[in-house]
N, C-alpha and C positions, 0 to 999 in steps of 0.2 A: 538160601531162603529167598523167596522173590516176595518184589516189592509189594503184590496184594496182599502173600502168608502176613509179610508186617504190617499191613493195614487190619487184615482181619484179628492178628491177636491182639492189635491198640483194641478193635472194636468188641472182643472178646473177653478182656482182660478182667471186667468185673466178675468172669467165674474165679480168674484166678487169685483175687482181695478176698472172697466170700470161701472160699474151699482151703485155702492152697496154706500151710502152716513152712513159708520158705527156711527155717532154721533145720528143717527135715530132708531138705536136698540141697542144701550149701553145700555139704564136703561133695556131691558130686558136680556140682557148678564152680569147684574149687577153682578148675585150669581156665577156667573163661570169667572171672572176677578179681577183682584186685581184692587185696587181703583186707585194706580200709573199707570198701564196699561192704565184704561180708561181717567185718566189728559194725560196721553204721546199721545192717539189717536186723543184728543181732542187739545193739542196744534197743532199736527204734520197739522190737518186738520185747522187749524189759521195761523201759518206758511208756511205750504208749498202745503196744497190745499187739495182736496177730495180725488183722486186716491194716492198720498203718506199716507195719513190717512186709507184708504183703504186696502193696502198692508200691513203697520204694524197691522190692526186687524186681516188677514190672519195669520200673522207671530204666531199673542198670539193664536189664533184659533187652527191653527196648534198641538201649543205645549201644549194644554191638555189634560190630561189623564182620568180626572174624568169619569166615564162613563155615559152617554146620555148627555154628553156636546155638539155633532151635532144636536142628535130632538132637545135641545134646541136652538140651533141656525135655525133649520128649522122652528121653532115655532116664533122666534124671526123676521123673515124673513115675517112671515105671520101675525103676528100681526100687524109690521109699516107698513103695504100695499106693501111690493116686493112678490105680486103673482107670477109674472113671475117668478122671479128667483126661489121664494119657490116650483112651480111645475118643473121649471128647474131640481134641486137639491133633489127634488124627486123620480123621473121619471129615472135622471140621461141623461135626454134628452133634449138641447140647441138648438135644430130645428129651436125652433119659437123664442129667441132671435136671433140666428146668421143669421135671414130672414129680421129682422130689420137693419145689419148693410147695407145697400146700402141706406137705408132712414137716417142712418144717414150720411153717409157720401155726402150724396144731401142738411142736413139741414147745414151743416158746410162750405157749399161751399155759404150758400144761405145768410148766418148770417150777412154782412154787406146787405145787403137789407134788411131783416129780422129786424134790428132793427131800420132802420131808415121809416120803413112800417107800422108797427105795433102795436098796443097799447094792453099792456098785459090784461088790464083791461077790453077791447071788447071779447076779446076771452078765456081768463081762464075760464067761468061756463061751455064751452064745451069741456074744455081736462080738466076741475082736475080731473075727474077719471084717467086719465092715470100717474098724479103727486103724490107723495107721500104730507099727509096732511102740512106737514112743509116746501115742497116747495112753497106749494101755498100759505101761508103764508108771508113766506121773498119774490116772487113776489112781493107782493100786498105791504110790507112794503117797498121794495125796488121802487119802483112804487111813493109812497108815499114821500118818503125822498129825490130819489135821480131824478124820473124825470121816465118816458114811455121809453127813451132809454136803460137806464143801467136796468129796472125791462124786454124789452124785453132781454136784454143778459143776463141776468137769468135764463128767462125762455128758451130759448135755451140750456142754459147749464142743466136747468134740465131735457129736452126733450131730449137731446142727451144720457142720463142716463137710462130711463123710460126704465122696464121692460114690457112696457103691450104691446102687441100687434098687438092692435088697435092704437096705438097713431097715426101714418100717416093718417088713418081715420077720425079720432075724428078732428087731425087739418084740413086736408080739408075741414067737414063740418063745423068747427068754420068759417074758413077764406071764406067759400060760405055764409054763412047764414050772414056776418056782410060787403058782397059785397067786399072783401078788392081784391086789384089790384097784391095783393102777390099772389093770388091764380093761376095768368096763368104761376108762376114759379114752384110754388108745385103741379108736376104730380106723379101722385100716381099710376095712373092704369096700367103702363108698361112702360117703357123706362127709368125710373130713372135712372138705371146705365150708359142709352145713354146721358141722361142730364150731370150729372155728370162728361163723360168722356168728354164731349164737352166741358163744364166749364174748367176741368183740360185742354186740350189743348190750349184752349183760354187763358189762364191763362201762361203760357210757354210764348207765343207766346209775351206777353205784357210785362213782368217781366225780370228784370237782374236776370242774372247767378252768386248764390254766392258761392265765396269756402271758408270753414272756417279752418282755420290750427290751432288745439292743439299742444301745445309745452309741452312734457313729461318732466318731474319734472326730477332732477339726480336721485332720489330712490324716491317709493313712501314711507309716511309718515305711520304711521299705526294710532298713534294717531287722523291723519287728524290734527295734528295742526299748527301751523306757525314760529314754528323755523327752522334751517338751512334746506335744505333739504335733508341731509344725517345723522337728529337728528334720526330717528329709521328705519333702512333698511327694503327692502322685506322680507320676508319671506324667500324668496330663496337664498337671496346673501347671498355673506361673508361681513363682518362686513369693513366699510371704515372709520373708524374716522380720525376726520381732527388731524394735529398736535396738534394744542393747548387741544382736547380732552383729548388726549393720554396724556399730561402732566399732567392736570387735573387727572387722573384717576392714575394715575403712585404712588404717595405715596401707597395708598390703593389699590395698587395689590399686593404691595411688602409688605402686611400685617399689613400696620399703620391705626392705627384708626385715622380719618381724617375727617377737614371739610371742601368741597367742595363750596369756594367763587367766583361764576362767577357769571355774570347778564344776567339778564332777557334773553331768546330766545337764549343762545349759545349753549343749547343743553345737558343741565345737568342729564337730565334724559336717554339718550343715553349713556351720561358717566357712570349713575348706572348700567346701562343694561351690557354696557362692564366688570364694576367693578364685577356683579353678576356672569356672563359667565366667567369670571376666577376661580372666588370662588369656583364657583359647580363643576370646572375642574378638579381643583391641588388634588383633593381629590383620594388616593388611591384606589386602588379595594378594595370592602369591607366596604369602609368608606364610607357617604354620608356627604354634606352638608346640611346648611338648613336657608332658608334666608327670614327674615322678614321685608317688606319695610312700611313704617309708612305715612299714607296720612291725613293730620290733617282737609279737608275737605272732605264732603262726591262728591258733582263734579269731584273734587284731584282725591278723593278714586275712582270714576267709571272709570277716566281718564286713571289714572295709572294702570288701572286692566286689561285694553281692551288693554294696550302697553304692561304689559308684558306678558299676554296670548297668544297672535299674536305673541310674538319674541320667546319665549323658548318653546312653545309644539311644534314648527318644529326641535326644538332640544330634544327631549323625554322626558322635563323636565316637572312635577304636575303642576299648576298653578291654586292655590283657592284666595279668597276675600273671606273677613267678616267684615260687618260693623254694626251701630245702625240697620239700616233697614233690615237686613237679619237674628239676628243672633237667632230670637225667636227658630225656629225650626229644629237648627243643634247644633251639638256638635264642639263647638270649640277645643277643645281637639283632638277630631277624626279629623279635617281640617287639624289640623296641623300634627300630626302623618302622614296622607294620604299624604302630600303634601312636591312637593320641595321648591316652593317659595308661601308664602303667604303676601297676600294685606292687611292690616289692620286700621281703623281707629283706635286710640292708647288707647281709653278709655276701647273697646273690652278686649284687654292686662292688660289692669290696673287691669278690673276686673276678670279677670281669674287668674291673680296673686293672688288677696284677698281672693277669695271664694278657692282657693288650687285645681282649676281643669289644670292650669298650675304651678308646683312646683316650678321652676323656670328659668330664663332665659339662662340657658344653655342648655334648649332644641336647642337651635339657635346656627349655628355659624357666622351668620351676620345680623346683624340690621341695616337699611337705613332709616335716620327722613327725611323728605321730610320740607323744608322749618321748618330746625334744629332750625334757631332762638327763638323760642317761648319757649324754653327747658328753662326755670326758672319758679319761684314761685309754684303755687300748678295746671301747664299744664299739660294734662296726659303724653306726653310727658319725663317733671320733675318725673314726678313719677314712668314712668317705670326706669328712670334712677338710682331712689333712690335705687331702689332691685339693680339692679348694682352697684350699689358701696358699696353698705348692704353687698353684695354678696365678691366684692373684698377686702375692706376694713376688712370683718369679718373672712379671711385670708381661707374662703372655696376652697377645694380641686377642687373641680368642674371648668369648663373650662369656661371661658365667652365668648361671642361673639366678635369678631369683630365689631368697632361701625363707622358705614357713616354719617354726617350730611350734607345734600345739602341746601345752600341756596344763593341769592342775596345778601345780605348784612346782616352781622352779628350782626350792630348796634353798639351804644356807649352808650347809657342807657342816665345819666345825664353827663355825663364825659365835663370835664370842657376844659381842655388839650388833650394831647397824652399820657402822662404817665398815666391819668384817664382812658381813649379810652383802652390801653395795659391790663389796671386792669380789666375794663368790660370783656374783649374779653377774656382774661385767665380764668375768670369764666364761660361766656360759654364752651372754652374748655373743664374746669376742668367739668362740667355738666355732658359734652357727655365724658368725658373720653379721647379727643386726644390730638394727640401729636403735629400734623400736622394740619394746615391752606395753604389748596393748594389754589391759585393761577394763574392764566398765566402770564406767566413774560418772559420765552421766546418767546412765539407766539403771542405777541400782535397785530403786523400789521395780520395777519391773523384772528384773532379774530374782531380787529376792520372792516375787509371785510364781515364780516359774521351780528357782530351786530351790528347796526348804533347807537350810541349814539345820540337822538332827540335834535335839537335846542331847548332851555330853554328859553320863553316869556314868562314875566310880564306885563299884562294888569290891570290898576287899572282903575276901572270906576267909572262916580259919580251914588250914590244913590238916590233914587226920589227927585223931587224939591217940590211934593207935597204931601202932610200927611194926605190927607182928610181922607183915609177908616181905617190909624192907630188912628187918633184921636176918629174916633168914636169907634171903636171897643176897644180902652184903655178908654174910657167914659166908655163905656159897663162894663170892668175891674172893674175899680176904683169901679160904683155902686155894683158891686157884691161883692166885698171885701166890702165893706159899709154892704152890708147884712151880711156874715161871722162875722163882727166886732160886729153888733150887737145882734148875737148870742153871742158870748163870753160875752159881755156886762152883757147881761140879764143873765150871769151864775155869774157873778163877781167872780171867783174864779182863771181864766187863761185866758188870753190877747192873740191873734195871735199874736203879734211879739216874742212871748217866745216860739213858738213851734218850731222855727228853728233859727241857727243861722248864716242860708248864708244870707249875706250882698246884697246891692247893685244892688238888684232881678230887672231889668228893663225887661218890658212888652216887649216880643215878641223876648225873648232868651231864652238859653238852659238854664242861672243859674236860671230863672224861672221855668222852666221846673220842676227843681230840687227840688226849695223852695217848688212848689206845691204839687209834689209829696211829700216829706218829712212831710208837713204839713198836706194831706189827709191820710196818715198812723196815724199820731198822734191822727186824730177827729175820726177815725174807732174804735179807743179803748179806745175813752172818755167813763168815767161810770159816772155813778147818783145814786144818792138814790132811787129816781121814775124811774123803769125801765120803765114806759111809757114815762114818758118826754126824756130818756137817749134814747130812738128810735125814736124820735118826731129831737132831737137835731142833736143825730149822722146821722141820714137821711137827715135832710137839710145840714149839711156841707159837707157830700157825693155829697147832684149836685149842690152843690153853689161850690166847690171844681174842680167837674168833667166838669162844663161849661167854671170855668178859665182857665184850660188845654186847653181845645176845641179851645178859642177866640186866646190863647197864641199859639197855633200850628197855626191859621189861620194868625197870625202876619209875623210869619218864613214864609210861605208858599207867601205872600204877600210879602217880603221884598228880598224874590229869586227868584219869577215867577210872574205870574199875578195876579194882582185884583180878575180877572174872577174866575181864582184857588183857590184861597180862599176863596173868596164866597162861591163858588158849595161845597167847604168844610165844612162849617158851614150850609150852607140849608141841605147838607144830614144829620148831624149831629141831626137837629133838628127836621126834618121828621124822624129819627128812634127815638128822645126825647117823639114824639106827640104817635108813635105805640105805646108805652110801657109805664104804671103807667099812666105817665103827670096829678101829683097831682095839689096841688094851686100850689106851689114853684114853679114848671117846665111851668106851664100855665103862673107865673109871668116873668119867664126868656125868655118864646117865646114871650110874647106880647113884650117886650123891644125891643130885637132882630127885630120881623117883625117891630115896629113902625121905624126902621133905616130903616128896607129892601129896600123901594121903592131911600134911598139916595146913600147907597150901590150900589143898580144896578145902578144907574146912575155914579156914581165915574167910576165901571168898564167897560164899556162901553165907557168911555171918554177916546176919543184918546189923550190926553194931558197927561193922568195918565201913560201912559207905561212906563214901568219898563227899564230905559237906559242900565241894566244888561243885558234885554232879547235881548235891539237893539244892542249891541257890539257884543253879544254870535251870532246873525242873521249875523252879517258885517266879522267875523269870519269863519263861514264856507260858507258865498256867495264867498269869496275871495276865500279861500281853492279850493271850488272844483270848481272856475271859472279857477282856474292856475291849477287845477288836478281833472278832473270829476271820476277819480278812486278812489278817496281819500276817504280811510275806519278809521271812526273817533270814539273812545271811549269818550264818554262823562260821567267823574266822579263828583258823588255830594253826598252830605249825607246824606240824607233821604229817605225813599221811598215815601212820599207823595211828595217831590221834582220830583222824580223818573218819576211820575206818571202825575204829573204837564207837565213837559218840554217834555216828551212824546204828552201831545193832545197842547201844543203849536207847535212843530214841525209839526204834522198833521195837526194843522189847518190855520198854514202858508203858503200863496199863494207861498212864492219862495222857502220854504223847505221843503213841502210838500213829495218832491220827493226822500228824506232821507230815509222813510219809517222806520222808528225808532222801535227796538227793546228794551227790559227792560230787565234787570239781577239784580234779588236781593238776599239777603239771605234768609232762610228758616222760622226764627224766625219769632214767634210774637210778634207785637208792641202792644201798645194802641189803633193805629190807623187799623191794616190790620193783615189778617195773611201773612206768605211770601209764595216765591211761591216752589212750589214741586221740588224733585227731578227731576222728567221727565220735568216739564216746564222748569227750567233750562238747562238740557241738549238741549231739543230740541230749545231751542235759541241760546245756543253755537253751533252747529248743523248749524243753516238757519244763524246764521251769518258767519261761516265758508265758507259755500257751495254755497250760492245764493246771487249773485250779486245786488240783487235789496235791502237790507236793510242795506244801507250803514253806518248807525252809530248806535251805542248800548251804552242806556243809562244805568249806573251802581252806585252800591251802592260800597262798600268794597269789598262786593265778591269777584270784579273782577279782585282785584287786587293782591292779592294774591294766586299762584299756577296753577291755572286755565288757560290752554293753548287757547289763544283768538287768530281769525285767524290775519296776517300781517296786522298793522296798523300804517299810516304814520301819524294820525294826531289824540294827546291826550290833552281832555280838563281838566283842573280840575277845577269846580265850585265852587265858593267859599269853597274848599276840600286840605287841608293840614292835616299831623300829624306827624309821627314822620319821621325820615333819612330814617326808614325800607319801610315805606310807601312809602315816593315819589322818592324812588330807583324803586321800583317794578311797580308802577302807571307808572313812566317813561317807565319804561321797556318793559311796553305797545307798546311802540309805535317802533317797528322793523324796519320796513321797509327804505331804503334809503332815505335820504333825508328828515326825519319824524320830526315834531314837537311838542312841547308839551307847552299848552298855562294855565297861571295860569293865570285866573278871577276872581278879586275880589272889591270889594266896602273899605275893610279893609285895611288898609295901615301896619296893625299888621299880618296877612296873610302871605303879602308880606316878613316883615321882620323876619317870623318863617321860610318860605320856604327857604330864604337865608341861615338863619343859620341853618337850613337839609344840605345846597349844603356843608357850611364851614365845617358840621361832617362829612360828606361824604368824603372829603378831609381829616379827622383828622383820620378816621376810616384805609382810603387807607396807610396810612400815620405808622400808628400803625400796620397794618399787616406787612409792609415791613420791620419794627424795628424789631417784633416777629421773621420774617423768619430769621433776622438773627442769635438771638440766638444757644447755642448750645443746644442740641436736650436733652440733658441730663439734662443741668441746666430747662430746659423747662420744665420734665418731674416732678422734682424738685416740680419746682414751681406750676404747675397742683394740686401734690401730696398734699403737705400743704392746700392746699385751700379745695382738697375735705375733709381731716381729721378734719378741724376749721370747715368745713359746716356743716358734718356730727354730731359734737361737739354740733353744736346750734342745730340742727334737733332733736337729742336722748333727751336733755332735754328742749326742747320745744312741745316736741310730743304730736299731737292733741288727745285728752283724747276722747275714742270711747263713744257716744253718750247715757246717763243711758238710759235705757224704763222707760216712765211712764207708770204704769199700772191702773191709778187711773182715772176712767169715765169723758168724756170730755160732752161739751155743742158745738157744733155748732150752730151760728147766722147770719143769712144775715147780710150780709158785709155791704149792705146799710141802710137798716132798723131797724137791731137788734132783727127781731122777732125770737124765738126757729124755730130750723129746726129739730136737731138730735142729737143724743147722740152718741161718738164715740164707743159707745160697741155696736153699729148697724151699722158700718161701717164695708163693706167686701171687700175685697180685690181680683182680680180677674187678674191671671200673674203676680201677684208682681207690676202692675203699673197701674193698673185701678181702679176704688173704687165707690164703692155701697152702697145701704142702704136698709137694709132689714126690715119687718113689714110693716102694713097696716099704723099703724100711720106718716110714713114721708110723705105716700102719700096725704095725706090729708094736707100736709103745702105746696106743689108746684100745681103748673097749667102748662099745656103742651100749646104750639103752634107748628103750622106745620115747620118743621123742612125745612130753606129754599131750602138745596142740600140733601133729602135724599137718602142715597145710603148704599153701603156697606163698610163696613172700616176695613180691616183686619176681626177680630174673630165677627163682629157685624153688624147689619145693623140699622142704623139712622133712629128713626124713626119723632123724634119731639123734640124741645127743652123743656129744663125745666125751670120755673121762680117762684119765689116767689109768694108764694097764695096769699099774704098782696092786696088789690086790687088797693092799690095806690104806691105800690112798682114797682113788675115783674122785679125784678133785677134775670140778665142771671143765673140759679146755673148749668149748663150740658146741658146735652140731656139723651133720654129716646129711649132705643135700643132694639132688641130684639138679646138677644143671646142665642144660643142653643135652647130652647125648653123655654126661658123665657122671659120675657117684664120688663127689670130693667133702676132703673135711674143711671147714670154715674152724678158722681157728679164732681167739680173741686175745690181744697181746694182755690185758690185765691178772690172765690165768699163767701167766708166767716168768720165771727170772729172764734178764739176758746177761749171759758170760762173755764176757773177750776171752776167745780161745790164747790168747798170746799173753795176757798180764794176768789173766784168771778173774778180773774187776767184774764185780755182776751190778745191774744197774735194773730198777723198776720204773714201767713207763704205766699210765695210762692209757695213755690212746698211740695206735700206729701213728697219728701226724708227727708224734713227737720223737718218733724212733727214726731214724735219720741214716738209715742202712739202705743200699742199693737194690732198689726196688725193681722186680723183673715181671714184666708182664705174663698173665697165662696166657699158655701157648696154644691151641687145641692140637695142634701140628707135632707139638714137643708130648705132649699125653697121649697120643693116637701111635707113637713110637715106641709109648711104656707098654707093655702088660697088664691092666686091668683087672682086679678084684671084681669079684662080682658083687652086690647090694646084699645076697643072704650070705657072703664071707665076712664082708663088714659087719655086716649084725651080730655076725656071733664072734668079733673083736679080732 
């Protein structure tokens, strides 16, 4: 494509926001976007509509370079049915769209008659040609679910879209041929624009006059986020910090390494920006600085990237980022060199430190830890800090950084007292190396003007009165542990209650949770004599194991949200039990299960059974935003299936409906879900920032820590406590004047943990004010000791580097125990993906169609892979094609590993931690094999 085609589709592109529905030609834009890309387009279009969905594919469109990445998008255009635009964009000639806009701005005038006229179902077989095939679809579905009203204002909207033509055609002779009385408002043959303009004067004529007044923020925010609004200036101003900033920041201009203690929303990351804009100053000609700020999430990390790119390249200063997701294809090394300030997630540093592509931290002369707390044990954080003091302690010549720690609350650990409290908080100092624990101490009434410390409610509610859907589903328990029992039985050699030794395990808690896990790790590496009975055995305690998990999470899920919720959790559970294997064993645990179903549904359905949790959390915010319809509420709980619960209860409650509830969880994956992406995240932080209509966002931990959430006066926590650090920061959620934060719970133990957070909180404030008085020297004293005794335990306790074995392994289904492969056929592909080469692995898996095939970074999805066993099909990967080959990706958690020589089988989580001689893929070594073709694999 040349460089004017890219100037004219920049200058073109509003056909392409106004027409163009891009979730209709992602799968064929699959090979020319990154997978993140197309989740970010695909939230944007969930969240915030078609034409903002729209605009950001412009944006990734725009910035590719590959070349024929336009024919493909022209191709992509003509495959999902946008002829119009495909010959538009051809041609380079918009004629016959922009002939269409006066019909629509006739069909937009005509819409409220239009849908209450109309039945989308009489008239769709004579305009789908003019629809793209997936709108006539959701029509028809929408038609279906929600009624002929809401499926015709669909089909308006997608008519008001349509590239073709003829559409004002095609609808006239639908609306003639089926007699409809809409037809003497839709003239077609000439006057529309006079219809139109009549309509518009008509319209004037009948309607108030509104004037809307924007009131300008003091500076805009760059972050977009909701602290003071002088936390990060324009671009153009001078820099205005309030007082108490300027104190704040004042140790650590005058060159102390410092930890920066203020709460939630007053603006700490403005104080970094200050504190950095000094640093990079005071440096002579000739001299440069060089300053690395540490963002221990990746959110953090995009947050803080996009604030200080915006504030210092108006000052000429570098500004890079590097985190897990970006750093395959750059040279961290060259980032930093190239750069003045660099963004970093800390694990990057840790390992640039190890592998000696950074030598050591004196390439820096400031380091800033973003919510510094976490700096002990083995956090990357901890461990860049260990080189630091490796470094000072080791009496090296070399100059160290300057060290910043920001955060809320510094914590008290287990600290009993204040002299406890003093002990803790001197170790994190001694951690980060400072000297100083800033404070605001003079500016506190201006600080308290800026952040509103929330009113603190206790709501305890009672828990159900009635047990029916717990008793049967711990029925359900008890027999299935009655099966487990009687396996072990029939081995007489080991009892279940010896495989673990937590106590006290009650049905439908987390110490459950625990017992079961710890006890399905144990049956995974039961052995036998008879390796056939030892796969016979360890397979039934894998789903007599993996169903008590199941009923045990539907307990939690029932005892904090609905019946309904819970239910729909175990029915999907056991509709994907029925897809896959569903040998006897699993055929025995559905019949149990269905033989309740029909008393289940009825329990959840009975208005008697509701959850008194979910009607206080309802009487909660009908109150709130009956005395405040502004009211922007975070709602914190700890689970995501919780998460996901209190989401379609919100939705599908008649009075809180109008919440319109967003979700923010972490990334990870559970048992239960994977989490959600990078860009979904953002783009939630985003729509609940910016649009008024999703007035509360339900949240896991995420959200409680670092993550700038926009003003909100009203914070729930769900049955959600933990430690001082926590519900400092959860608090701190809630900004806004006059803001609340309400703790909910059934536990009277909840209640009285959260209290004693409020007493350490008081013990912690309590112990910084004792420290500040200190003097600076004896302080530095006592710092000194602490890191020499730590460093003491560190050097002879040092974690001993991991031997290789280099001696052939056995891999086995995790569930069934049949051979898969041997680790001297395992290849290794970027250091973090893993294969299995030869004809023979593929003969022990069967593929199924892969349910979101797409493209994922270096690979395109094509199918999953399962166990051959025919009464197995436990998940082992997927099966991709990359580069020029069709290989299986395997995942070590799907399976045992055997020592061929002592027969010891051993369970890992993650490949880092399997410790076997790792062989690169070779393409040279597979261009030697024989090759399956892609429809041999498919069909296993």
């Amino acid at each position: 494509m040349t460089a004017e085609e890219r100037r004219n589709l920049h200058a073109f592109g509003g056909y392409v926001t106004k027409i163009l529905d891009p979730t209709y030609i992602l799968s064929y834009m699959a090979p020319w976007f990154k997978e993140d890309e197309m989740q970010y387009i695909q939230a944007e279009k969930n969240n915030k509509g078609v034409m903002e969905a729209a605009s950001l594919f412009l944006k990734f469109l725009l910035e590719l370079q590959e070349e024929g990445w336009f024919r493909a998008f022209l191709d992509a255009l003509h495959h999902a049915g946008y002829s119009g635009l495909y010959e538009a964009f051809e041609s380079w000639n918009f004629e016959k769209i922009e002939k269409l806009e006066e019909y629509r701005s006739l069909l937009r005038r005509l819409q409220p008659e239009f849908k209450t006229r109309i039945n989308p179902n009489d008239i769709l077989p004579e305009i789908s040609k003019c629809l793209i095939n997936q709108e006539c679809e959701e029509i028809i579905q929408i038609c279906s679910n929600k009624g002929p009203m809401a499926g015709a204002e669909k089909m308006v909207e997608c008519l008001l879209r349509s590239d073709k033509e003829n559409w004002p055609k095609s609808l006239k002779l639908a609306l003639d041929k089926e007699e409809s009385n809409f037809t003497e408002l839709w003239i077609i043959d000439k006057g529309a624009k006079e219809k139109t303009k009549d309509l518009e004067e008509e319209e004037v004529e009948t309607s108030d006059v509104q004037i809307f007044y924007k009131e300008e923020p003091e500076c805009q925010n760059l972050s977009q986020n909701s602290g003071p609004p002088s936390e990060v200036p324009r671009a153009h101003s001078p820099l205005k910090p309030r007082n108490y900033q300027l104190e704040l920041a004042a140790p650590a201009i005058n060159g102390k390494n410092t930890i920066i203690c203020a709460p939630t929303g007053c603006g700490k990351t403005f104080v970094a920006l200050l504190i950095c804009e000094h640093h990079l100053k005071k440096f002579p000609q000739g001299q440069k600085g060089k300053v690395v700020f540490f963002a221990n999430q990746l959110p953090v990390y995009e947050q803080q990237k996009s604030v200080f790119l915006q504030y210092f390249e108006r000052l000429g200063y570098r500004v890079s980022g590097v985190s897990g997701l970006t750093f395959e294809n750059i040279s961290v090394e060259q980032i930093i060199e190239d750069s003045d300030i660099i963004i970093l997630t800390p694990q990057i540093l840790v390992n640039s430190l190890k592998n000696g592509t950074i030598p050591s931290l004196s390439v820096f002369t400031l380091m800033i830890f973003d919510e510094c707390h976490n700096t002990n044990k083995r956090h990357p954080y901890n461990m860049i800090m260990f080189s630091y003091l490796d470094q000072k302690l080791g009496g090296s010549s070399e100059p160290l950084p300057q060290v910043i720690g920001l955060t809320a609350s510094v914590g008290v650990g287990d600290a009993k007292n204040v002299t406890e409290a003093m002990e803790y908080i001197c170790k994190l100092c001694a951690s980060l190396d400072t000297s100083v624990v800033a404070t605001v101490k003079d500016n506190l009434e201006e600080l308290e003007e800026v952040v509103y410390k929330p009113q603190k409610l206790f709501r305890k509610v009672e828990s159900r009165t009635t047990r029916r859907f717990e008793c049967i589903i711990s029925q359900l328990m008890k027999e299935t542990e009655g099966l487990v029992k009687s396996v072990f039985d029939e081995l007489g050699t080991i009892s279940l209650e010896s495989l673990s030794h937590i106590q006290n395990r009650r049905f439908g808690t987390q110490k459950y949770e625990q017992w079961i896990v710890a006890v399905q790790k144990k049956c995974v590496v039961l052995q036998l004599p008879d390796k056939d009975r030892e796969s016979r055995v360890c397979k039934a305690l894998f789903l007599y194991t993996s169903h008590l998990r199941k009923f045990n999470d539907a307990l939690i899920i029932n005892e904090h949200a609905r019946t309904k919720d819970a239910l729909d959790y175990l029915k999907d559970f056991f509709c994907n039990v029925r897809a896959s294997g569903f040998d006897e064993i699993e055929q025995d645990l559905t019949r149990r299960f269905e033989e309740k179903l029909q008393e289940l549904e009825s329990i959840s359905t009975d208005p008697s059974n509701e959850n008194p949790k979910l009607t206080d959390l309802c009487y909660i915010l009908q109150e709130e935003y009956h005395l405040n319809p502004e009211t922007r509420t975070i709602l914190f709980v700890k689970t995501r299936a919780l998460v996901d619960a209190l989401k379609k209860w919100i939705e599908e409650h008649s009075t809180l409906s109008f919440l319109k509830p967003g979700i923010l969880t972490g990334r990870g994956k559970t048992n239960q879900n994977i989490g959600m992406t990078l860009p979904a995240q953002k783009c939630v932080l985003d729509t609940f920032r910016t649009h008024g209509d999703n007035k509360i966002l339900i949240a896991t931990s995420v959200a409680d820590e670092g993550i700038d959430i926009a003003q909100c006066n009203l914070v729930i926590l769900y049955e959600y406590v933990g430690n001082v650090i926590k519900m400092i920061q959860t608090r701190g959620r809630g900004r806004a004047r006059g803001s609340k934060c309400f703790l909910l719970t059934s536990n009277a133990d909840v209640i009285e943990k959260e209290k004693m957070n409020m007493c350490k909180e008081r013990m912690m404030n309590n112990s910084i004010l004792s420290l500040q008085t200190w003097d600076e020297a004896v302080f530095k004293k006592k710092i000194l000791q602490i890191q020499i005794q730590e460093k003491f335990i560190r050097d002879n306790q040092g974690k001993a580097e991991p031997v290789l074995d280099k001696e052939n392994k056995k891999l086995l289904c995790r569930k069934c125990k049949v051979f898969a492969c041997c680790t001297a056929d395992v290849r290794v592909i970027e250091e973090c993906h893993y294969t299995v080469v030869g004809d023979a692995f593929r003969e022990c898996f069967v593929t199924r169609s892969h349910p979101k095939p797409k493209n994922v970074g270096i690979f395109e999805k094509k199918a999953k892979i399962l166990c051959g066993r025919q009464d197995c099909s436990h998940d082992w990967g997927i099966y991709v094609r990359y580069k020029t080959f069709d290989i299986p990706l395997i995942k070590i958690e799907s399976f045992v590993v055997e020592d061929i020589a002592t027969g010891a089988q051993t369970l890992y989580a993650k490949w880092r931690d399997f410790h076997f001689e790792k062989l690169p893929f070779d393409a040279a070594e597979m261009s030697k094999r024989p090759q399956d073709s892609s429809s041999a694999a498919e069909n296993g």
